[in-house]
GUDOKE-357864 format. One line per field, with one value per residue (C-alpha): x, y, z; residue in one letter; residue number from 1. Coordinates in steps of 0.5 Angstrom, whole numbers, plus 2048, in hexadecimal, padded with zeros to 3 digits. Layout:
<nodes>
X: c(X ...)
Y: c(Y ...)
Z: c(Z ...)
residu: c(A ...)
num: c(NUM ...)
</nodes>
This chain:
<nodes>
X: c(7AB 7AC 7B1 7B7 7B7 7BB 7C2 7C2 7BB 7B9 7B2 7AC 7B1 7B6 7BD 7C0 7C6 7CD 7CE 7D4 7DA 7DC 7E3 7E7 7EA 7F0 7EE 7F5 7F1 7F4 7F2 7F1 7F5 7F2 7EE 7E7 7E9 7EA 7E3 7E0 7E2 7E0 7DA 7D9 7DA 7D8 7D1 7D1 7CD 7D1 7D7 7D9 7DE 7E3 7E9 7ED 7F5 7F7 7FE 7FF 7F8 7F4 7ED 7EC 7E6 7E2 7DC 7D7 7D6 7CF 7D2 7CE 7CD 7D1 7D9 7E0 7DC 7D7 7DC 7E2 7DC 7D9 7E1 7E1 7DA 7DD 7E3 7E8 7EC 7EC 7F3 7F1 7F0 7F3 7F1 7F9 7FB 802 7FF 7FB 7FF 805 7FF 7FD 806 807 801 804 80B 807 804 80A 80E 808 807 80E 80D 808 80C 812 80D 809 80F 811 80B 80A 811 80F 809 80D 811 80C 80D 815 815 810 80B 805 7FE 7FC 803 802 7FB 7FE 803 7FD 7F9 7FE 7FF 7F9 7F6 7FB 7FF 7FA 7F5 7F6 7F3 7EE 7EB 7EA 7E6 7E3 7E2 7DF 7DA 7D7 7D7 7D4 7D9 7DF 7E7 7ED 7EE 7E7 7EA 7F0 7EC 7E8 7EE 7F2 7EC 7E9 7EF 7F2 7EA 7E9 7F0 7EF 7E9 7EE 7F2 7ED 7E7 7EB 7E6 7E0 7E4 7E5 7EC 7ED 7EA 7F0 7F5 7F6 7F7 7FC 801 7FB 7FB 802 803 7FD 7FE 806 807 801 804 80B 806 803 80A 80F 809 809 810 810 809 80E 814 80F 80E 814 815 810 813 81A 817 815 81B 81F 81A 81D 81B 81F 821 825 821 823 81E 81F 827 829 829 824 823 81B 818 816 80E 80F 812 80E 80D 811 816 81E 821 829 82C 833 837 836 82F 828 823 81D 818 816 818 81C 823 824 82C 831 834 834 833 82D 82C 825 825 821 81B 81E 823 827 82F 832 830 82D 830 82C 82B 828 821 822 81C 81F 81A 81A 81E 824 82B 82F 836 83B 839 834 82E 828 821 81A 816 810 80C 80B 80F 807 808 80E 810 812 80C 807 80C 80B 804 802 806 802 7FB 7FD 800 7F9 7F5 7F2 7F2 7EB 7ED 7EF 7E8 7E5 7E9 7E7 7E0 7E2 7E5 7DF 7DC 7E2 7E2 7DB 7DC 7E3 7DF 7D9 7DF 7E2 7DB 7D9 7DF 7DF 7D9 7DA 7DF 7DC 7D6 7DA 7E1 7E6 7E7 7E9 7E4 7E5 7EC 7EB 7E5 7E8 7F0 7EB 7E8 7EE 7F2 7ED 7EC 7F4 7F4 7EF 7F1 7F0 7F7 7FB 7F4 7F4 7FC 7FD 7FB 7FC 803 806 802 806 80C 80B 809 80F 813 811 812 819 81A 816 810 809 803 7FC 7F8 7F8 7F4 7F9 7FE 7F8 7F7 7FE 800 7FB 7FE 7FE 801 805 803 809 809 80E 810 812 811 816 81A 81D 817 81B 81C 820 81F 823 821 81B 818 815 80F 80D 80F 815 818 818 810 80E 813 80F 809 80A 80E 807 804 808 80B 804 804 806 809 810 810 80E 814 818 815 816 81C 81F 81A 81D 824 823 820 81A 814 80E 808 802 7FD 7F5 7F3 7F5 7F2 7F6 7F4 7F8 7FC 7FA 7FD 7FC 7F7 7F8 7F5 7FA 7F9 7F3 7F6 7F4 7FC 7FC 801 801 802 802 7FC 7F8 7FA 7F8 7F1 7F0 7F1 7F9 7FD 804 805 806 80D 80F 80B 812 817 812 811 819 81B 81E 81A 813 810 80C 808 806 800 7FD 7F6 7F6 7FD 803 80A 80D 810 815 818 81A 81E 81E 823 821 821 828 823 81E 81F 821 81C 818 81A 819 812 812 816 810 80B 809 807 80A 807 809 803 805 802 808 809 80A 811 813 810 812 819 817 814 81A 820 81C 81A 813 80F 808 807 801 803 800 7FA 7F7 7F5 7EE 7F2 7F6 7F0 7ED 7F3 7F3 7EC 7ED 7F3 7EE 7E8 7ED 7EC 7F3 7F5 7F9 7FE 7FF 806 806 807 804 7FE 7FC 7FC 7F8 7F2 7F5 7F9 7F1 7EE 7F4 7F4 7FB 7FD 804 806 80D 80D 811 80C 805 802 7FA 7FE 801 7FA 7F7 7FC 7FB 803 809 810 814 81A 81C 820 81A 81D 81A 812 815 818 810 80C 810 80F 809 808 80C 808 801 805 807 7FF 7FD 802 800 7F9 7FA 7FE 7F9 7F3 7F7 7FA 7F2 7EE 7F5 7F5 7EE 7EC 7F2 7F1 7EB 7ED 7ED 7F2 7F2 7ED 7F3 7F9 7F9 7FA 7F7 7F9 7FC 7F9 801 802 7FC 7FD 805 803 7FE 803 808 803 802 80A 80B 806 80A 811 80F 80B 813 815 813 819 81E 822 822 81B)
Y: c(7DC 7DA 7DE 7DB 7DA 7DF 7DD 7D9 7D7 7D1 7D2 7CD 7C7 7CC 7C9 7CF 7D3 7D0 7D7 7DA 7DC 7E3 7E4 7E9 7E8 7EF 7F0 7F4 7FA 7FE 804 807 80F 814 814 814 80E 80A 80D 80C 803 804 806 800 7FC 7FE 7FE 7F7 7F2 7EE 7F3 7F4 7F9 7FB 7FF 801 802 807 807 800 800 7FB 7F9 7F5 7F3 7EF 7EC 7E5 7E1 7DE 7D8 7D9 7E0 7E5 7E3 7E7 7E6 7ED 7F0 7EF 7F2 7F7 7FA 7F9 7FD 803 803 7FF 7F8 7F3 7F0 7EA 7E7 7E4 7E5 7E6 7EE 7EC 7E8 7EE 7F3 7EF 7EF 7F5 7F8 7F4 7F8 7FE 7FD 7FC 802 805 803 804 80D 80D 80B 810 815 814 815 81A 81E 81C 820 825 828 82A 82D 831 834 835 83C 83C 836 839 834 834 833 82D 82A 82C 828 823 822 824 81D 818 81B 81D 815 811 816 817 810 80E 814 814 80C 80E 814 80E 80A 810 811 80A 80B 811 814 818 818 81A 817 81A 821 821 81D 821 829 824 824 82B 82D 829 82A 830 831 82D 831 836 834 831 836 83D 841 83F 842 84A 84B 84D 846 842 840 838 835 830 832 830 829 828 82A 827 820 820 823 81F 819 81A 81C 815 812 815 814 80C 80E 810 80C 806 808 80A 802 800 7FD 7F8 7F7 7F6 7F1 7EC 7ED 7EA 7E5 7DE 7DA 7D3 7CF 7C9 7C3 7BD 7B8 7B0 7B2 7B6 7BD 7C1 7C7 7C9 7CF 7D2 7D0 7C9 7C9 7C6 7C7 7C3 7C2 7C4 7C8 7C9 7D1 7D2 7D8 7DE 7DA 7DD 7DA 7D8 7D7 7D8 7D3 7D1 7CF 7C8 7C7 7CC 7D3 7D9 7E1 7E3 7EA 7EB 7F2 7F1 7F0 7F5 7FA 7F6 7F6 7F3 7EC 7E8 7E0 7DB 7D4 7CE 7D0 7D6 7D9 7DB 7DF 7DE 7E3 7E5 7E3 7DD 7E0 7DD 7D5 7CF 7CF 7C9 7CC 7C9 7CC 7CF 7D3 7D2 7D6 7DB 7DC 7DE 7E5 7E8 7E5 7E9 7EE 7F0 7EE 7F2 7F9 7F7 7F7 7FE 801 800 802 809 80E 812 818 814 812 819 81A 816 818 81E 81C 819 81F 823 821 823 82A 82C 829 82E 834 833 834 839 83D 83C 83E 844 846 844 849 84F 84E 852 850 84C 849 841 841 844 83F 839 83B 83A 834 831 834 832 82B 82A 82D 82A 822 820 81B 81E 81F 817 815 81A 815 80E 810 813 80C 807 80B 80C 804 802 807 804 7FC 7FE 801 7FB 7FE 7FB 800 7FC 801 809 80C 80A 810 816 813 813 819 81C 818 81B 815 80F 809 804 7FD 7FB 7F4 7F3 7F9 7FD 7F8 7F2 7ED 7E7 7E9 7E3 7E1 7E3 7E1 7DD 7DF 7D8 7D8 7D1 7CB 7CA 7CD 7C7 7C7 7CD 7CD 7C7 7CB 7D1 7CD 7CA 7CF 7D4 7D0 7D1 7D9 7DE 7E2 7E4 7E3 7DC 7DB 7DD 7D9 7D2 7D4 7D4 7CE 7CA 7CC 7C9 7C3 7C3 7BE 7C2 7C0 7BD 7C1 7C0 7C7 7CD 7D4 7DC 7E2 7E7 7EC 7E8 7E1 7DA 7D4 7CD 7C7 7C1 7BC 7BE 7C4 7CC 7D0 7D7 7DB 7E2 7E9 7E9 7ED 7E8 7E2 7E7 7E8 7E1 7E0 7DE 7E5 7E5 7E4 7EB 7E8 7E8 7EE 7F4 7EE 7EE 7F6 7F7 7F1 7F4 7F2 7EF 7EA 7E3 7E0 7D9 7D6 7CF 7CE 7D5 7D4 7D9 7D6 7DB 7DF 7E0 7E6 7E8 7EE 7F0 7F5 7FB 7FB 800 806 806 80C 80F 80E 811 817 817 816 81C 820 81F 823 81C 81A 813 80E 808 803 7FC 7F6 7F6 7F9 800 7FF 7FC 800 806 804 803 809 80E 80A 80D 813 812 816 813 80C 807 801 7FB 7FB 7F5 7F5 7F8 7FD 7FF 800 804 808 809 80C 810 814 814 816 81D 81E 81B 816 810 80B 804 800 7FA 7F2 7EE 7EA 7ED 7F5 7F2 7F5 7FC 7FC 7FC 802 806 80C 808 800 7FF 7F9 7F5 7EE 7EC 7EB 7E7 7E6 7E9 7EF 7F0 7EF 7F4 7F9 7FF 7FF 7FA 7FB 7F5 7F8 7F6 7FC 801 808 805 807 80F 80E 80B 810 816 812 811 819 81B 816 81A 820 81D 81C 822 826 822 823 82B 82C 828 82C 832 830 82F 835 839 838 837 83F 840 83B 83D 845 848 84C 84E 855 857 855 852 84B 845 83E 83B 833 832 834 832 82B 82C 82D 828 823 826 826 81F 81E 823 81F 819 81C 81F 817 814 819 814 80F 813 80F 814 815)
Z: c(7D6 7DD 7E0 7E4 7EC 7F0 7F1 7F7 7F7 7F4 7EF 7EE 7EC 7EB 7EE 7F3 7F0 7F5 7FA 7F8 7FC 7FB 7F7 7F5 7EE 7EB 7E4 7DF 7DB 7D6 7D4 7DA 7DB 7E0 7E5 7E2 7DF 7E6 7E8 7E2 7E2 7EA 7E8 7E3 7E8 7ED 7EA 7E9 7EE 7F3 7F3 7F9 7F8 7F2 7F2 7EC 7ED 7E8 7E7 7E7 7E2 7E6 7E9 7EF 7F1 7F6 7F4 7F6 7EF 7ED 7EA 7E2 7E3 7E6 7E5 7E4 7DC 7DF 7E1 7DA 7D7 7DB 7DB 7D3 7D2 7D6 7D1 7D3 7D2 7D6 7D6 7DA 7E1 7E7 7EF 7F0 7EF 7ED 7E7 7E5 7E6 7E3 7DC 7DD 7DD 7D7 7D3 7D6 7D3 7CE 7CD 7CF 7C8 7C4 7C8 7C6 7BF 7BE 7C1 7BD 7B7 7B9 7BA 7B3 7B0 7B6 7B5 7AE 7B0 7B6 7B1 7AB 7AB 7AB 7A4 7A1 7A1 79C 7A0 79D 79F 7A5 7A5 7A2 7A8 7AC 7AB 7AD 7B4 7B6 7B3 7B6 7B9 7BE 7BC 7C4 7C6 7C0 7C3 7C9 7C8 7C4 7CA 7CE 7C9 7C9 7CF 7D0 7D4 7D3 7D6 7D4 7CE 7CD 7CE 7C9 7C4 7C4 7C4 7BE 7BA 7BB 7B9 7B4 7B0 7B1 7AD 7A9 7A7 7A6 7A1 79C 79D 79F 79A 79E 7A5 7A7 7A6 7AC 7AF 7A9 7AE 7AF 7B5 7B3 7B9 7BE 7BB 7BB 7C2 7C5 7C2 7C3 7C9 7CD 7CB 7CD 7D3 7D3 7D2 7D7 7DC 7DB 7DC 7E2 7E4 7E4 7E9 7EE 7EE 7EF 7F5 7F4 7EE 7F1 7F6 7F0 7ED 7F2 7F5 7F4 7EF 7F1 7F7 7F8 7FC 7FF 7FC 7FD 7FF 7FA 7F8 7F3 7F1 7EF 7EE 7F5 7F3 7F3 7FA 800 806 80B 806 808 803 802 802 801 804 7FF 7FC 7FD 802 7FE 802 809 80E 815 815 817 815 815 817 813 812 80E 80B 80D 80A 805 809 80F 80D 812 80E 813 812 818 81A 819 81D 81D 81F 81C 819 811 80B 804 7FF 805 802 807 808 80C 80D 80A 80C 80D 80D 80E 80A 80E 809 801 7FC 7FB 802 804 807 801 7FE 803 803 7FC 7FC 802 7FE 7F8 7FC 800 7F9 7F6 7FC 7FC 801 803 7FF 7F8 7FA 7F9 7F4 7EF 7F1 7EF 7E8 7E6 7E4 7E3 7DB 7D9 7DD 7DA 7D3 7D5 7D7 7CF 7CC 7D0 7CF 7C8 7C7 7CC 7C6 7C1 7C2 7C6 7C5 7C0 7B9 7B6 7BB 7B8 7B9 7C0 7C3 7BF 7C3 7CA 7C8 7C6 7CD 7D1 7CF 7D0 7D7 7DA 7D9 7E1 7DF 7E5 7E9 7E8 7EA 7F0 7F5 7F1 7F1 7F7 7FB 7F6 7F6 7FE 7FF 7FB 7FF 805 804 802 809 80C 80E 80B 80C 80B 807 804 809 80E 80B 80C 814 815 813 819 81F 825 82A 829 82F 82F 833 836 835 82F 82C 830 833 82F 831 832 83A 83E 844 849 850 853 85A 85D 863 864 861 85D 858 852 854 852 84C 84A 84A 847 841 840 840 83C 836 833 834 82F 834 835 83D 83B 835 83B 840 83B 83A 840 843 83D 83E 845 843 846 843 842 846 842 83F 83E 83C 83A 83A 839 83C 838 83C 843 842 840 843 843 847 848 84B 84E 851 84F 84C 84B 849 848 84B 853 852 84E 853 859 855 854 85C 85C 85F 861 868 86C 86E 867 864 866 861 85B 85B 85B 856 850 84B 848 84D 84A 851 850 855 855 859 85C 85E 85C 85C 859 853 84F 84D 846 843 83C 838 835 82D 82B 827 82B 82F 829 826 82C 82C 823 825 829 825 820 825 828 82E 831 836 839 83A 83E 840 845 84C 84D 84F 849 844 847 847 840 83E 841 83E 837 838 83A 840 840 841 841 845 848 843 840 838 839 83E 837 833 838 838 830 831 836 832 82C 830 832 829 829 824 827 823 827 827 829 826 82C 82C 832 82E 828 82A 82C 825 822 826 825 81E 81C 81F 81D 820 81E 81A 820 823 823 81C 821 822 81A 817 81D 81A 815 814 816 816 813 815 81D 81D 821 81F 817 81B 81B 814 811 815 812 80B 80C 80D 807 803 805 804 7FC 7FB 7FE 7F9 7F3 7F4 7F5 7EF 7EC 7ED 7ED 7E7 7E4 7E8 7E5 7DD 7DC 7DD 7D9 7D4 7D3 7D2 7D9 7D9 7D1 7D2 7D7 7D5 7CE 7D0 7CD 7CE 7C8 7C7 7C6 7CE 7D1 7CE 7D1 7D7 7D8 7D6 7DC 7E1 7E1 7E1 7E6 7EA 7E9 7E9 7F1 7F3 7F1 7F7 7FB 7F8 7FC 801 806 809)
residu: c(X X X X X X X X X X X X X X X X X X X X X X X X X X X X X X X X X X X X X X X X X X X X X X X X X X X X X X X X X X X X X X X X X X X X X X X X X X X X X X X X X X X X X X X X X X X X X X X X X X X X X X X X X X X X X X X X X X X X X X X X X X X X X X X X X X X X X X X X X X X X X X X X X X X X X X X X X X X X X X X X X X X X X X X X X X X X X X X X X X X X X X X X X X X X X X X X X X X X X X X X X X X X X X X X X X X X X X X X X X X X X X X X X X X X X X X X X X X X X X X X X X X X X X X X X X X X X X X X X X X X X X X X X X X X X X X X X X X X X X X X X X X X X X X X X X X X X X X X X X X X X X X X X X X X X X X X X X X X X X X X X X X X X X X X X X X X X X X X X X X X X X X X X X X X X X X X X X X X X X X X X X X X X X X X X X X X X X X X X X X X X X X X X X X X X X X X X X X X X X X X X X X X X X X X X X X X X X X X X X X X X X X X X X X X X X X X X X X X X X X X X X X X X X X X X X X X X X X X X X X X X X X X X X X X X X X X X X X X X X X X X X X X X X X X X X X X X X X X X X X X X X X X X X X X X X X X X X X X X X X X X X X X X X X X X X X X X X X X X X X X X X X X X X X X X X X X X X X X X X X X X X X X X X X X X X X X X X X X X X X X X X X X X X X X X X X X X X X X X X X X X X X X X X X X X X X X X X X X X X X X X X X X X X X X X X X X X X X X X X X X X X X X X X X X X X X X X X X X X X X X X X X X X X X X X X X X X X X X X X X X X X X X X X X X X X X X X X X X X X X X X X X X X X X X X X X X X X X X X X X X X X X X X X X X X X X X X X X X X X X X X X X X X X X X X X X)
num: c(1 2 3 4 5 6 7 8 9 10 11 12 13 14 15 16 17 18 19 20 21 22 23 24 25 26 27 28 29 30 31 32 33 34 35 36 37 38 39 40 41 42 43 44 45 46 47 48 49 50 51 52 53 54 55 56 57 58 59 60 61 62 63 64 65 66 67 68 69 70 71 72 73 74 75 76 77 78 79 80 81 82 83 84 85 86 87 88 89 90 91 92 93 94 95 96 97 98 99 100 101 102 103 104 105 106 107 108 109 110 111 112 113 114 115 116 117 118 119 120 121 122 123 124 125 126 127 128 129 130 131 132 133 134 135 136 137 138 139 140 141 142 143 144 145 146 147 148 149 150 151 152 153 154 155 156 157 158 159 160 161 162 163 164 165 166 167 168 169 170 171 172 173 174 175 176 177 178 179 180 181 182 183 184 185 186 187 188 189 190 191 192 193 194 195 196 197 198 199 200 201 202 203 204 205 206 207 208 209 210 211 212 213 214 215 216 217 218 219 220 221 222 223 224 225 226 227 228 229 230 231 232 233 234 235 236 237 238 239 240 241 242 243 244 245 246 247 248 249 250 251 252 253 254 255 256 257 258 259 260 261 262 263 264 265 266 267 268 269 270 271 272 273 274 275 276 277 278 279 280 281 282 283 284 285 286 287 288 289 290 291 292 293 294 295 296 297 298 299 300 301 302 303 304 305 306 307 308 309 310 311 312 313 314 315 316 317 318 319 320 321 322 323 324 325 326 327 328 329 330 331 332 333 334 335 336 337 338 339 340 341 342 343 344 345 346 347 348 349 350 351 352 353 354 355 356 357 358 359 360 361 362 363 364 365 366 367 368 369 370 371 372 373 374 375 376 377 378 379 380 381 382 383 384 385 386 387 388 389 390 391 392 393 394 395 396 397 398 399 400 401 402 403 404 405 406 407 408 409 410 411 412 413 414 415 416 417 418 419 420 421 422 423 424 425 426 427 428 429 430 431 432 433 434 435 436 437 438 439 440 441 442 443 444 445 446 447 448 449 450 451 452 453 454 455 456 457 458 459 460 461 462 463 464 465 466 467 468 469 470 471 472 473 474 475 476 477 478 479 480 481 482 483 484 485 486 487 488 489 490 491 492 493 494 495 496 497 498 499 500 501 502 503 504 505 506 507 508 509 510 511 512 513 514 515 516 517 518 519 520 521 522 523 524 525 526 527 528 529 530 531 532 533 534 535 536 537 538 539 540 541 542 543 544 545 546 547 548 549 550 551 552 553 554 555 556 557 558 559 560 561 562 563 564 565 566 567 568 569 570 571 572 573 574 575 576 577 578 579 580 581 582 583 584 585 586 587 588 589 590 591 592 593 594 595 596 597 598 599 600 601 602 603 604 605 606 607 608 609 610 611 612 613 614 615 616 617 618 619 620 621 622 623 624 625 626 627 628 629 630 631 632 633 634 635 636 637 638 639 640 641 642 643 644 645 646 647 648 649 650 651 652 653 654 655 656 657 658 659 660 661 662 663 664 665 666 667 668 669 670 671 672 673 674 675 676 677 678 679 680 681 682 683 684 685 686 687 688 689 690 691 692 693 694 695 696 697 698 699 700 701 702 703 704 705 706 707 708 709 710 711 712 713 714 715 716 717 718 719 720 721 722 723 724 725 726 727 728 729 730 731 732 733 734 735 736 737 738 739 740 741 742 743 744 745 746 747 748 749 750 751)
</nodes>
């Protein structure tokens, strides 16, 4: 038999296999409940060739894998199959996270009718056994109760641990699956073979059966409950998304499901209507309330030109919009998108936790059997009795439930939490690095400031006034920056043509460089112009030093023909905003590409002493990794293009989505919401969601190393006290909803 040529060589006659591009595909998994599960799908996975990386979500149930396919070999079928075989149902596929979770919610509702179906009847038949003494029941009616409460009662748990055994590994469901049937056969025994027992040793365990398998499942079920509030937000961003729009096609009015609207089509909006996709207002005026996407309540005026975002509601006129991005690519759409990808994301210490357990299972196993038989051989009589209550007891604490949901669920409460207040952060690990801050270094324009500074005077060296404007038009209508907006602006205002253009180069946080018609442009910083041969006549050195404002010089071939000054407006919650960041323990700097004056100005109106002025992009990125090498850990906000490189060194970049789309992507953290006191408002809420994971994650370990001892008998050669399988299965059911109970803090409005 010939063997088959490696993928993406070709053998002898053999055609070479296509060579694949990587892709990413999110898989619906039921059966997944703790975190040994979440570690056990990853390492199935994980072990696969081609996966380049796997990360399980365990409160929405879903696998999110990257990998490279091998067209006829290797696909999304090895990776259903390898899950499969680890145990688990794979509900289906989609290389969109709303389609898979919105899967993986309906099998979880699911689940939830059917836990409270078996609650319900599992009461019915548990209640008779809690009170067999007071009815007087006889054993075998006991027995009789007994069998449908522990067979189809507790049959999810009892599957499970069939599973972990085909498996050749143990999990939650292995431990309850295995304290149920220890106590329901041991009773069983009892009650038909009692004259082959001690007298002492003739004590049914039924309290056991019937606390385990009702109280885990009421466990099982409020912890659905609960599971799903903390995704609320995501849920109510989906909820309201519209799903229509009305558009104009061949003179009249449709209205279309918002997937089949183009871009470039112009869609009617109605005042009290719902704006369906983003897009620029080409007609009409307006208020839009935008609140939904910033926190923003009172409502911002809308023109032609104006710039308007899917899922905002139209308030006071009609609107004529052209569509700019389709429906998949609106605001909100990437909004709930982007929340849906940083919920499921994983922190460094759930990371470790999960390592952790993976091998937690099988020691709690080892721990119940030694017990056991520690008291079987040394302990009192009747000794059964008192080995078969420690095993029972410590299989029921030891389930890792709460271990597995503390972290998982403080990060989609808290994500959620923050999408509401219009603040997106980009992945888990951000919450432990922004918790450890020590600096926060601001940029200026249009961080601090409004960024849409206006020109407000112009100082002329040589030639005329519309010459230069002619020029700096050419130059900056192309700029992102906003010194150039406002410079076209007022070029335009004024009438005045731009000269031609032949070739254009920027240099972030300097200027800009073009050729026109054979002659060399720049315009930039004074000190740029200087560098490159074009200073400011010494006559004329004193009146740029004293202007009131930032200065944009423009030379041609070597020539400087002036400058204009720009001023810009101070955003109303910055200088609160400030002085909350030093209440917090922080230290606040100002870095600026601006001349000292200016920066300064700026800096005291806020509040902030320490000033990094005149400094180019390079310059603020050495300035993050001096305050880093000093062992402090620096946050970065900024939304220019010029800040991008400095928001990437920093511990933390948070940039506004105001600004450009390189500086947005650079950053950890952006704030949607233009009001800047909502930056102090995400930092203290993303404190207080390391804050919630650290308490779930040490009640959850101080909820196992305390049980397990007493579970296990610790305390009864001193006190007399031994765990009941009733209480211990009880207390492992609340240890997984007070886990859930403290994530849903994180809902509160006041942070």
């Amino acid at each position: 038999m010939s063997s088959a040529p490696a993928p993406g060589r070709a053998g002898d006659g053999a055609r070479a296999l296509p060579e694949s591009k990587p892709r990413t595909v999110v898989l619906p998994v039921r059966g997944m409940h703790c975190a040994s599960c979440v570690a056990k799908v990853e390492a199935a996975v994980s072990a696969l060739s081609g996966v380049n990386s796997v990360s399980v979500d365990l409160p929405s149930r879903t696998v999110a894998v990257s990998f490279v396919p091998i067209p006829g070999r290797f696909g999304v079928r090895e990776l259903r199959r390898a899950i499969e075989k680890a145990g688990y149902d794979v509900l289906g596929e989609s290389e969109s996270r709303a389609n898979a979770e919105h899967l993986s919610l309906l099998a979880q509702q699911e689940e939830q009718r059917v836990l409270l179906r078996r609650l319900q009847w599992s009461l019915f038949f548990a209640i008779p056994l809690f009170f067999s003494d007071w009815f007087n029941l006889s054993p075998y009616t006991r027995l009789l109760l007994a069998i449908p409460l522990q067979v189809w009662g507790g049959w999810h748990f009892h599957e499970g641990l069939g599973r972990s055994l085909l498996r050749r590994s143990a999990d939650m469901n292995t431990l309850v699956s295995l304290s149920t049937w220890a106590a329901f056969l041991f009773s069983a025994y009892v009650t038909l073979l009692p004259e082959t027992l001690p007298m002492a040793a003739r004590q049914t365990q039924w309290d056991a059966v019937a606390g385990l398998v009702t109280l885990v499942t009421l466990g099982r079920w409020l912890e659905a409950k609960t599971r799903g509030k903390t995704n609320d937000a995501v849920v109510k961003l989906m909820r309201i998304a519209p799903k229509t729009s009305r558009v104009m096609r061949d003179g009249r009015e449709e209205t279309v499901p918002i997937a089949e609207v183009e871009v470039g089509e112009t869609v009617l909006v109605r005042p009290g209507e719902q704006i369906g996709l983003d897009g620029t207002v080409i007609g009409g005026d307006s208020t839009v309330d935008e609140s939904l996407l910033t926190g923003e309540s009172l409502p911002v005026e809308k023109s032609p030109g104006s710039t308007v975002w899917g899922g905002t509601i139209n308030k006071t006129g009609s609107l004529d919009i052209r569509v700019a991005k389709p429906g998949s690519e609106s605001a909100l759409s990437r909004i709930v998108e982007a929340v849906r990808i940083s919920q499921a994301t994983k922190p460094r210490i759930q990371r470790f936790v999960d390592r952790v357990a993976s091998v937690f299972v099988p020691v709690a196993i080892l721990l119940a059997v030694t017990s056991a038989v520690l008291w079987a051989v040394y302990g009192p009589e009747p000794k059964v009795v008192f080995a078969l209550t420690c095993l029972v007891s410590v299989f029921a604490v030891a389930c890792p439930c709460a271990l597995g949901l503390a972290t998982p669920l403080a990060i989609v409460a808290g994500m959620g939490r923050a999408a509401e207040m219009g603040v997106f952060i980009r992945n888990a690990d951000v919450l432990e690095d922004v918790g450890r801050l020590d600096v926060v270094l601001f940029d200026k324009t249009g961080t601090l400031t409004e960024g849409h500074p206006r020109v407000v005077d112009t100082i002329q060296v040589y030639g005329t006034r519309d010459e230069m404007l002619s020029y700096a038009l050419a130059a900056e209508q192309r700029s992102e920056h906003p010194f150039a907006a406002a410079v076209v602006a007022y070029a335009k205002a004024l009438g005045v043509a731009a000269a031609k253009v032949d070739a254009f180069e920027a240099f972030p946080g300097r200027g800009v460089l073009i050729a026109s018609s054979g002659r060399s442009v720049r315009a930039g910083s004074l000190a740029w112009l200087r560098e490159n041969g074009a200073p400011v006549p010494p006559e004329y050195a004193a009146r740029f030093l004293e202007a009131a404002g930032s200065v944009l010089g423009v030379a041609v071939d070597g020539n400087f023909l002036g400058a204009f000054v720009l001023s810009d407006t101070l955003r109303p919650s910055a200088k609160a905003t400030v002085q909350a960041l030093k209440d917090m323990g922080l230290e606040v700097y100002l870095v600026s590409g601006d001349r000292n004056a200016v920066a300064y100005r700026i800096a005291e109106s806020v509040g902030i002493g320490t000033v990094f002025a005149e400094v180019l992009p390079e310059d603020k990125v050495k300035t993050v990794e001096r305050l880093q090498s000093e062992g402090k850990r620096v946050a970065m906000v900024g939304e220019g293009f010029n800040d991008a490189p400095a928001l990437s060194a920093a511990d933390i970049g948070i940039s506004l989505a105001s600004g450009t789309d390189i500086a947005t992507e650079a950053a950890d953290m952006t704030l949607i919401n233009p009001d800047l006191a909502t930056l102090a408002s995400a930092i203290r809420l993303s404190q207080k969601i390391r804050r919630v994971i650290w308490e779930n994650l040490f009640w959850a370990f101080a909820y196992n190393l305390l049980l397990i001892p007493i579970a296990a008998g610790a305390l009864y050669p001193y006190f007399g006290v031994l765990l009941k399988p009733a209480f211990a299965g009880g207390a492992m059911a609340l240890s997984s909803i007070s886990v859930a109970l403290n994530s849903l803090r994180l809902r509160r409005k006041k942070i």
